[in-house]
C-alpha positions, 0 to 999 in steps of 0.5 A: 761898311766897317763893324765891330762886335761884343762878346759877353765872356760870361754867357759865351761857353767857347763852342767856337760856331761864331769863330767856324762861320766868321768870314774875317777870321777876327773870333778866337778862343781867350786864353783865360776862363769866365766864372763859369770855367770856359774858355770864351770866345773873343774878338781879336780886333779887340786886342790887336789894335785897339781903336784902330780905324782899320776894321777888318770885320764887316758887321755881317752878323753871322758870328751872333746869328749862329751863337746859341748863346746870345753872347755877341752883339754887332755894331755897324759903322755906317760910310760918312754921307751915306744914307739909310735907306729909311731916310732916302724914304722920308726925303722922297715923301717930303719932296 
């Protein structure tokens, strides 16, 4: 599964918890400020390759679980022909 994250640079305060528990190593701290003087954290993915199909994040969701801010959001990409498991239950209760 490959995922891809958001960091709101205006809520982050650059704690750097997400960048401690990413298992990827893809957080790190911005070079430049947000309004309110931090240095927020940011996705390198973002600025290494931009639109690259080769993701290394995960979409695990530790980086947003552990950030007391709320600034990240996770998005998760999903195999071509793989199905969710609520859909797997509504084929079965249709058959």
């Amino acid at each position: 599964m490959k995922g891809r994250i958001t960091i709101d640079r205006e809520l982050c305060k650059g704690c750097g918890l997400c960048i401690t528990v990413c298992p990827k190593k893809q957080i790190e701290i911005s070079d430049s400020l947000n309004a309110k003087g931090y240095y927020p954290a940011k996705f390198k993915e973002e600025t290494d390759s931009p639109g690259s199909k080769d993701s290394k994040c995960t979409g695990c969701a530790m980086c947003a679980i552990t950030c007391p801010d709320v600034a990240i959001e996770v998005y998760r990409e999903e195999k071509a022909g793989a199905q969710s498991d609520a859909d797997s239950e509504e084929t079965q209760e249709k058959d």
